[in-house]
N, C-alpha and C positions, 0 to 999 in steps of 0.2 A: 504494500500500500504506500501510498503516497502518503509524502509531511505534509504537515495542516500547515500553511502559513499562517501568522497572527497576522488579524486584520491592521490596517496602520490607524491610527490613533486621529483623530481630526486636530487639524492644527490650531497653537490656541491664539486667543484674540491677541493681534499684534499689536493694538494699541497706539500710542503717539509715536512711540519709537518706530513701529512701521511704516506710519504715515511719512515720516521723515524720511526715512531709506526707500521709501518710492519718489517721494517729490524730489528729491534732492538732484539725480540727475539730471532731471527735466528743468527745475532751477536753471542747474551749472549750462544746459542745451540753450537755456533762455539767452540766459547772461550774456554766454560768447554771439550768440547770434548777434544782438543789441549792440556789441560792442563793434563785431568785425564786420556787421550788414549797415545796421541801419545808420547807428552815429558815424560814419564817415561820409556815407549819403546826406543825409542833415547838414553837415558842417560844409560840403561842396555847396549843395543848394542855397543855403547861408552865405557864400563868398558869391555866389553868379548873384542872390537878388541885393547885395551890397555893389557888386560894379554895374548893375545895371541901376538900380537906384544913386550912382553917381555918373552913369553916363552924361557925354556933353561932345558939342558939337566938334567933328575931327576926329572922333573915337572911328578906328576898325573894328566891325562887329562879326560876326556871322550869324545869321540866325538859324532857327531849329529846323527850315526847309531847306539850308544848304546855300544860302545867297550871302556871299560875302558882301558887303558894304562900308562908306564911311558914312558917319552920321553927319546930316547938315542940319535937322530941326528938332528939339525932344522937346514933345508937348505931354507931358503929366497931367495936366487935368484931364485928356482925352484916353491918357494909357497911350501914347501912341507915341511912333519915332520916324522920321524921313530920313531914307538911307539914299548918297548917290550908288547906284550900282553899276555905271560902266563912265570909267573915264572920259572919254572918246566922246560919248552923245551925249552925257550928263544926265543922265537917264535915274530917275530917283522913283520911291517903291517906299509907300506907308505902311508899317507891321507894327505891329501891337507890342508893348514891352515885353509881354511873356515869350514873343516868339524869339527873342534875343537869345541863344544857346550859349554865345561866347564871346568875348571883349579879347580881339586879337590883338598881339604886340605890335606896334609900328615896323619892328625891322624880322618879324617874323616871314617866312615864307608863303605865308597863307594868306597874305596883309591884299587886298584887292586893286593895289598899286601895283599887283605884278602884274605886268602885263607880258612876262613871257611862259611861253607853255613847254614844257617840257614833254619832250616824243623819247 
């Protein structure tokens, strides 16, 4: 015949200390997300609506559709910015402050002063 196995015993109430050693990884999963997702996203989004909130006329912009620009009018009470877009005709293009992605450097490559293209 066969051993009888003893039934196993039902486990007892874990109480606060288990509550703790369940939550506690999920905590620590919390934490690093917050630290290495979101607050560096935050602090970017913080430094664009600070240069775009100091934007002024002569700024290289690019906005979020890819139109590189210099700025020649920001009017704040409308939310709005006039960008020339092509040297040559003077060709200018009203977008809205949100759609500002990027406050380019003057002596950057991406500056819309360049007018040569590279093949």
């Amino acid at each position: 015949m066969g051993a009888i196995l003893p039934l196993a015993e039902p486990a007892p109430d874990a109480g606060p200390a288990g509550i703790l050693q369940f939550a506690m990884p999920a905590v620590t999963i919390a934490l690093l997300a917050y630290f290495l997702l979101f607050q560096p996203q935050r602090m970017k989004d913080q430094r664009l609506r600070q240069l775009v909130d100091n934007l002024k006329e002569n700024d290289h912009v690019i906005t979020s559709g890819g139109l590189h620009g210099v700025v020649t009018a920001v009017q704040r009470e409308q939310g709005r910015v006039t960008l020339r877009i092509d040297e040559t005709t003077g060709a200018k293009v009203r977008v809205d402050l949100w759609a500002i992605s990027r406050v380019a450097d003057k002596d950057s490559e991406n500056t819309p002063s360049d007018s040569k293209t590279k093949k």
